[in-house]
C-alpha positions in Angstrom: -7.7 7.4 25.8 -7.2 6.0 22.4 -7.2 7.3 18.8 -10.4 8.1 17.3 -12.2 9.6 20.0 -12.6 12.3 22.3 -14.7 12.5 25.7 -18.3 14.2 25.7 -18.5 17.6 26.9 -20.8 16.9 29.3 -18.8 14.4 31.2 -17.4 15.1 34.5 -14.1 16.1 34.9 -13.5 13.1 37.3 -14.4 10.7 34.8 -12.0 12.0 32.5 -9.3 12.1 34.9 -10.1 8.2 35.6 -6.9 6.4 34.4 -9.7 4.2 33.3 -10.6 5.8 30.4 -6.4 5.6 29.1 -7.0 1.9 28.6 -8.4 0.8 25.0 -6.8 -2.1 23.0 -7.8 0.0 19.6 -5.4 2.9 18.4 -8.4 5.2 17.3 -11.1 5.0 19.9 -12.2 8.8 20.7 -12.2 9.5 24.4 -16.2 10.2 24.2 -16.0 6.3 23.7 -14.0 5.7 26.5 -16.5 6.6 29.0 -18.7 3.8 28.2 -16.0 1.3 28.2 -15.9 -0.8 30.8 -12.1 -1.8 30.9 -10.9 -3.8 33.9 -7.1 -2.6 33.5 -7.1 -0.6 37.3 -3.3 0.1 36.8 -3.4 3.7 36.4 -7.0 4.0 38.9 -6.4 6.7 41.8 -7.6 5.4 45.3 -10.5 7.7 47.4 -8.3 9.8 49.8 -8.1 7.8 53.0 -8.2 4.5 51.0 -5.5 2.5 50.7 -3.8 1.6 47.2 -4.9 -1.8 46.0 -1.7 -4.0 44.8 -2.6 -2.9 41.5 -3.5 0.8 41.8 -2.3 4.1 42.0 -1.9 5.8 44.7 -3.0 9.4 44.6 -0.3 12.3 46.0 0.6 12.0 49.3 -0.6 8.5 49.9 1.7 5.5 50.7 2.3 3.3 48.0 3.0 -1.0 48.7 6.9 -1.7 47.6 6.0 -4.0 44.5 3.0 -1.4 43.5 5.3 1.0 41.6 8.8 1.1 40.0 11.1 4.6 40.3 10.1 7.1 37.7 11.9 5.3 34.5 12.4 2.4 35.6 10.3 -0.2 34.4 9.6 -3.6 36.5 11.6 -7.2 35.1 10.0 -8.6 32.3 7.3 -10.8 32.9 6.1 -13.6 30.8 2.4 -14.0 29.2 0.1 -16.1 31.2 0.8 -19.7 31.3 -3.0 -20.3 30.2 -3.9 -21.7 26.6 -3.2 -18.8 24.2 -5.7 -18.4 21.8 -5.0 -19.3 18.4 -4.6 -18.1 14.7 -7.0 -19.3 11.9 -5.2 -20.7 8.7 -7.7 -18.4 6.8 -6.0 -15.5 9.3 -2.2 -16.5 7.7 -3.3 -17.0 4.6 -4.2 -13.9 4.2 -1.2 -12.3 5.8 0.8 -14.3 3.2 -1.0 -13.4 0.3 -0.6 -9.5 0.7 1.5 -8.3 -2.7 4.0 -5.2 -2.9 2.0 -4.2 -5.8 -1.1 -4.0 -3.4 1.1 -1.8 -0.5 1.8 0.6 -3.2 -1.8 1.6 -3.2 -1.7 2.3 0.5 0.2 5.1 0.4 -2.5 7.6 1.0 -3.2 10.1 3.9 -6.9 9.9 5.5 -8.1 12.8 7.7 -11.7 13.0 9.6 -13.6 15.2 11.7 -14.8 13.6 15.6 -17.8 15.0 16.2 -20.2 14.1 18.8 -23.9 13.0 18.8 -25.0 16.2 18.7 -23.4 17.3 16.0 -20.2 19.4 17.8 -16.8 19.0 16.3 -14.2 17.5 19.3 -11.2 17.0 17.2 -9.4 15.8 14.0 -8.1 12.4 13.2 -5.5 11.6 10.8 -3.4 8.3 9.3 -1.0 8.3 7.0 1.0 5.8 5.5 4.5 5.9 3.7 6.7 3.2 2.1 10.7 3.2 4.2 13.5 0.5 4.4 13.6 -0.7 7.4 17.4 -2.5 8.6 17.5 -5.7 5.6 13.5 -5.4 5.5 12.3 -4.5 2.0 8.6 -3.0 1.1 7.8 -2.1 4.8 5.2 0.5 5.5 6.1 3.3 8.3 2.4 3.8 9.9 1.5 7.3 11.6 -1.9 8.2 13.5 -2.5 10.9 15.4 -5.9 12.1 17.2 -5.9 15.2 18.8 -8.6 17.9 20.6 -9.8 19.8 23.6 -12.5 19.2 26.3 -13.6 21.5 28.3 -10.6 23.1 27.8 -8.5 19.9 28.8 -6.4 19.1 26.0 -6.2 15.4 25.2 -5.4 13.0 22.2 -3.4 10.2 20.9 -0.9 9.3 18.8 1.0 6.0 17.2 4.1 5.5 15.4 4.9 2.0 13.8 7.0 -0.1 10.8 5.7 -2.9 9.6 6.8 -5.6 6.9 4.8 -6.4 3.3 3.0 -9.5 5.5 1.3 -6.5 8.5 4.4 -7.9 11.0 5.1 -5.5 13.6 8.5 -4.1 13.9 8.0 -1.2 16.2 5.1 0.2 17.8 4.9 2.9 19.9 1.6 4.1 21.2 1.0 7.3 23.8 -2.0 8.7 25.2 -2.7 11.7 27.2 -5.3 13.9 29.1 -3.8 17.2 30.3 -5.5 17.7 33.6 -4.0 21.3 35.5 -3.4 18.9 39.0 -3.2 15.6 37.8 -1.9 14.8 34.3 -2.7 11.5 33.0 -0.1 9.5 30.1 0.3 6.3 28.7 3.0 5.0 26.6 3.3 1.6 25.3 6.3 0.8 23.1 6.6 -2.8 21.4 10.0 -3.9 19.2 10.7 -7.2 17.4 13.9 -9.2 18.5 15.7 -12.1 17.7 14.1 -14.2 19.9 10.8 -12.0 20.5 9.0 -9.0 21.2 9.4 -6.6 24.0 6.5 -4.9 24.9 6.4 -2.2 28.2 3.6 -0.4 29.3 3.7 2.9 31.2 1.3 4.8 33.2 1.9 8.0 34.7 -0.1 9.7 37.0 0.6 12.7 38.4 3.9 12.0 40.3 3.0 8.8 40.5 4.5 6.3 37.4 4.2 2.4 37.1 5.6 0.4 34.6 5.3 -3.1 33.0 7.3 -5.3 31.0 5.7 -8.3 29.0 7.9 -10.9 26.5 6.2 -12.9 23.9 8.0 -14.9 21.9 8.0 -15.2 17.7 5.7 -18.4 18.1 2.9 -16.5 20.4 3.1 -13.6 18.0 2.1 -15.4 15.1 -0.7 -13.7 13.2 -0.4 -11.0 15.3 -2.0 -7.4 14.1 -1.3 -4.5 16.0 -3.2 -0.9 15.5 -1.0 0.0 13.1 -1.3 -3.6 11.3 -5.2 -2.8 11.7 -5.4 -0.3 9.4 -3.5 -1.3 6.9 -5.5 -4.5 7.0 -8.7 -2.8 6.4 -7.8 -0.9 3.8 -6.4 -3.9 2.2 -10.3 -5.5 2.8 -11.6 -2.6 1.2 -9.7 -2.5 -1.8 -10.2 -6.2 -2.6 -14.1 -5.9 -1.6 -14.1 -9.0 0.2 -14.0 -9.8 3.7 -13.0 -13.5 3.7 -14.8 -15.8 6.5 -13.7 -18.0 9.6 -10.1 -15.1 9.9 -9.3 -15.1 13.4 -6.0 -13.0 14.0 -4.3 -12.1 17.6 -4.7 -8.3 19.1 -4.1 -6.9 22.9 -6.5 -6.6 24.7 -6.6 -3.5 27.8 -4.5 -5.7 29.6 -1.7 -6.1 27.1 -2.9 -10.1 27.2 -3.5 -11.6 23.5 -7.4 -12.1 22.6 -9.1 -13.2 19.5 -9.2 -10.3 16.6 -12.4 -10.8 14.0 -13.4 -9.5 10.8 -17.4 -9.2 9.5 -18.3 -7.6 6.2 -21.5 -5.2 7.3 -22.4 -5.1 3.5 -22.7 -2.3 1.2 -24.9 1.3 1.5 -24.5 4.8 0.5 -23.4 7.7 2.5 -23.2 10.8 2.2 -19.8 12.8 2.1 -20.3 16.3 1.7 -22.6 17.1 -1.1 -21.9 13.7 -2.4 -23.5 10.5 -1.8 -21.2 8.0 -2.3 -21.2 3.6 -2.1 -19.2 2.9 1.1 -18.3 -0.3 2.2 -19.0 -1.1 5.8 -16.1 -3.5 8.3 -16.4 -4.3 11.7 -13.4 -5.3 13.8 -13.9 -6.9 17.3 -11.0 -7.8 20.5 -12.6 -10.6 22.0 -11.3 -10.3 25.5 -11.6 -12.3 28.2 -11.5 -9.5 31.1 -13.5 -6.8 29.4 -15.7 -9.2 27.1 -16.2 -8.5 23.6 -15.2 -4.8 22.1 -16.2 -3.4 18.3 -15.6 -1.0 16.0 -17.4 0.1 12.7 -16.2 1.4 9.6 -16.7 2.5 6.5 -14.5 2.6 2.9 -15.0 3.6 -0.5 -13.1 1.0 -2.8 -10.2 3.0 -3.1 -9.1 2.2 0.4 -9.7 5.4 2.4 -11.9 5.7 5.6 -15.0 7.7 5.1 -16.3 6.5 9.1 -15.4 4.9 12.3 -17.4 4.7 15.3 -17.1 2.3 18.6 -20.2 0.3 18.9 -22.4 1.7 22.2 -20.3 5.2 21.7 -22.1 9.0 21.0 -18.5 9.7 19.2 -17.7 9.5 15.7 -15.4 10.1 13.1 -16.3 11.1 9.3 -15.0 12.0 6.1 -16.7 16.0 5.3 -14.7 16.2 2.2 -13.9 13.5 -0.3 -10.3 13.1 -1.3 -8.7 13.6 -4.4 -8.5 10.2 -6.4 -5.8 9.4 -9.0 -7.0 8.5 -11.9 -4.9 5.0 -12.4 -4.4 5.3 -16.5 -3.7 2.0 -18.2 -0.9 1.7 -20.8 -2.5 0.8 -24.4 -1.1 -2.4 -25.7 1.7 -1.9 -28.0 0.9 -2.7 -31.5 1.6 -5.7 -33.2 2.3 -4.8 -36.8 2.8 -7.9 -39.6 6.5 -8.6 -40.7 6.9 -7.8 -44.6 9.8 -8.4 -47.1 11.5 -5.7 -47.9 12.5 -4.8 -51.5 14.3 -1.9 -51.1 14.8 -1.1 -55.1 10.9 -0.6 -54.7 10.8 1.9 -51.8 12.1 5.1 -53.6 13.4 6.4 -49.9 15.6 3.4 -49.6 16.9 3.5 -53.6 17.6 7.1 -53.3 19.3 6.8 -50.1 21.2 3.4 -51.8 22.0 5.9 -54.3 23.5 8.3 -52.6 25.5 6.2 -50.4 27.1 4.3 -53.9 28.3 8.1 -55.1 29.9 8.7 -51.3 31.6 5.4 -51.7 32.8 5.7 -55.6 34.0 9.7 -54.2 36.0 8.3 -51.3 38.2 5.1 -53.3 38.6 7.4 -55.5 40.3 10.4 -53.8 41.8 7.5 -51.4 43.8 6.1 -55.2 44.5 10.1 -55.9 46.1 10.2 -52.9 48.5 6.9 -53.3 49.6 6.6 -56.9 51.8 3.4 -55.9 48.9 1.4 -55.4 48.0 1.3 -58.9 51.9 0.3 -59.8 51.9 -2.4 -57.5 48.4 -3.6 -58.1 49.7 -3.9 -61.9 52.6 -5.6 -61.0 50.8 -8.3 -59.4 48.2 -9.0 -61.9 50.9 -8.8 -64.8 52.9 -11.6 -62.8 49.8 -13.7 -61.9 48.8 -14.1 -65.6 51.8 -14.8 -66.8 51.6 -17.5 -64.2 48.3 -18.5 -64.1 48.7 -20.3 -60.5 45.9 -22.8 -59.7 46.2 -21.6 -55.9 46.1 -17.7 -56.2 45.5 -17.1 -52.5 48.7 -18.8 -51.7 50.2 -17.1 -54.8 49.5 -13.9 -53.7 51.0 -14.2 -50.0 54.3 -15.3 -51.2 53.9 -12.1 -53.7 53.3 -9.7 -51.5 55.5 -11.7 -48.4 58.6 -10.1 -50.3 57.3 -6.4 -49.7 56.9 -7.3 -45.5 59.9 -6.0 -43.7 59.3 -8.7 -41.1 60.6 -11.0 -43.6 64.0 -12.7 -43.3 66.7 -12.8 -46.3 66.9 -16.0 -47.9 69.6 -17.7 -50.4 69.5 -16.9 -53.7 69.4 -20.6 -54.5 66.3 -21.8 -54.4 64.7 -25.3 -54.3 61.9 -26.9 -56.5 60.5 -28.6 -53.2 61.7 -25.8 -50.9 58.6 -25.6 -48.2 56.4 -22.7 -48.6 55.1 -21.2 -45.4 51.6 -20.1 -47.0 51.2 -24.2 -47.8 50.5 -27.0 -46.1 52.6 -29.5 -45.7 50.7 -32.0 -46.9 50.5 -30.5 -50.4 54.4 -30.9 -50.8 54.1 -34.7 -50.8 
């Protein structure tokens, strides 16, 4: 089972009990998709009773299972490593892109989305939701934590979806955990797939449990393979980031699992603009299709729709009855830009012209004249002393009055020494330079 779907009601129970329908390389597929996919992954498939288990199935209860068919219930099997075949490759266009995403652009991300699966005929399955948040993440800065969830009932048979993943400002995958389930009464059917960035590479296991019954698989990639990697999580971001900039660039080829957990090619198409109708609204959408080109299963699409804003209005599974849509538009903030600060002309100021400037010049002369003059009421002393001085320095008429005034007042400084009562005409002065005694 995977995200976006749910299976018809009119399927048999069988069908949906088919480990079959778990596998889907796309986090929001609806399970009514998955029983028209035709996904080679048989590692979950139950054998006929009196069939033996292939190497790579299931065994149902009861039924003898080979020694390297299944590891002990939480256990998972040694890594293996990818394929040794030629790896597909990344477009520059593809990195490009991933390089060019800004952290002003994430911050319009953070937005919740929530549709409605319905089926062709109109009957509501489930309810589908994404939402995205900005976290720190260890010494990673402007990462995105990533949360979808798709959840409904069939026939009674509860089933859904559900994925949790970090990613950095350039879509890289951090963490990604992914787990699907259909709760049959006899046979309950639930796949986890967890995948975690290392030093040296990504992890990824894969777990299938059936019943009793539970295999598990361990792949390694390293940091090389992985480049312009996009997982589910990375998906959505990535359209929404497509949607906001209105342009779906040409030749991007990025990497994506496939059923098998094996990299395939990941496209991109612009399907062009139309209107749709979203409630009582119609509204100018802007249609995306993404398709895993892999090599076991053959090609695999999906198709949505956007308003510019970013959220998802649509998303069906080309060839599927099941889709998911928007019944109620969301509420849209109103982004208002900051007027320019005025640039006003620089002009001289004559403050004896502006009346509020002489006034207040005015008023702060009378403060001043009020404040000397209680300071002088205050110290009588000064005005004896300041006498005394200026009586001395006329009679003397000093061509250096600076230096004539420090020897003055040098007599009233406690820090001064006693000197002899004899004095010199040449005796140094210590307020003159010694030059000017030559």
């Amino acid at each position: 089972m995977s995200m976006s779907e749910f299976p018809d009601a009119v399927a048999p129970l069988e069908d949906l009990a088919s480990p079959e329908r778990l596998e889907s390389p796309e986090l929001d597929i609806s399970l009514g998709e998955l029983a028209h996919q035709e996904s080679s992954d048989q590692l979950g498939q139950l054998a006929s009773p009196g069939q033996p288990a292939a190497e790579d199935q299931l065994a149902p209860p009861g039924q003898p299972v080979a020694e390297d068919q299944l590891a002990p219930p939480g256990q998972a099997s040694p890594p293996e490593q990818p394929s040794s075949e030629l790896l597909p490759t990344v477009s520059p266009e593809a990195i490009n892109f991933l390089t060019s995403i800004t952290t002003k652009e994430l911050q319009t991300l953070h937005f919740t989305d929530s549709l409605v699966t319905i089926s062709d005929t109109g009957r509501e399955l489930g309810e589908f939701t994404i939402s995205v948040l900005p976290i720190l993440y260890n010494s990673f800065s402007s990462c995105l934590s990533v949360h979808a969830n798709s959840h409904g009932s069939i026939d009674s048979i509860p089933c859904g979806t559900s994925i949790s993943a970090y990613l950095t400002q350039n879509l890289e995958t951090l963490e990604h955990y992914h787990h699907e389930y259909i709760k049959l009464k006899e046979q309950p059917l639930v796949r986890k797939t967890s995948m975690k960035k290392g030093d040296d590479g990504y992890v990824v296991t894969k777990e299938i449990t059936s019943g009793q019954n539970v295999k598990s698989k361990t792949l390694t990639f390293t940091l090389e393979e992985m480049q312009g990697f996009v997982s589910e999580a990375s998906n959505l971001i990535l359209l929404r980031i497509l949607a906001q900039r209105n342009k779906v660039p040409d030749n991007m080829v990025f990497l994506s699992f496939d059923t098998e957990m094996e990299l395939s090619p990941s496209t991109y198409m612009d399907l062009g603009h139309r209107m749709m109708k979203i409630g009582k609204e119609e509204k100018d959408v802007l249609g995306i299709q993404r398709t895993v080109h892999s090599e076991e299963d053959g090609p695999m699409s999906w198709q949505c729709n956007f308003l510019p804003d970013g959220h998802l209005t649509s998303r069906v599974q080309v060839g599927s009855p099941v889709t998911m849509v928007l019944t109620k538009l969301p509420h849209v903030k109103q982004t208002v830009e900051a007027d320019p600060k005025p640039v006003f002309e620089k002009k001289p100021l004559n403050w004896e012209e502006d009346m509020q400037l002489y006034f207040k010049f005015i008023d702060r002369t009378e403060a001043l004249k009020a404040d000397y003059g209680s300071y002088l009421r205050h110290h009588p002393e000064l005005r004896s002393l300041m006498a005394d001085f200026l009586e001395f320095l006329l009679l003397r008429k000093p061509h250096d009055v600076v230096t004539f005034a420090a020897e003055y007042f040098a007599s009233f400084s406690t820090l001064r020494t006693e000197q002899s009562p004899f004095l010199t005409a040449k005796k140094s002065s210590p307020f003159k330079e010694q030059k000017d005694l030559n």
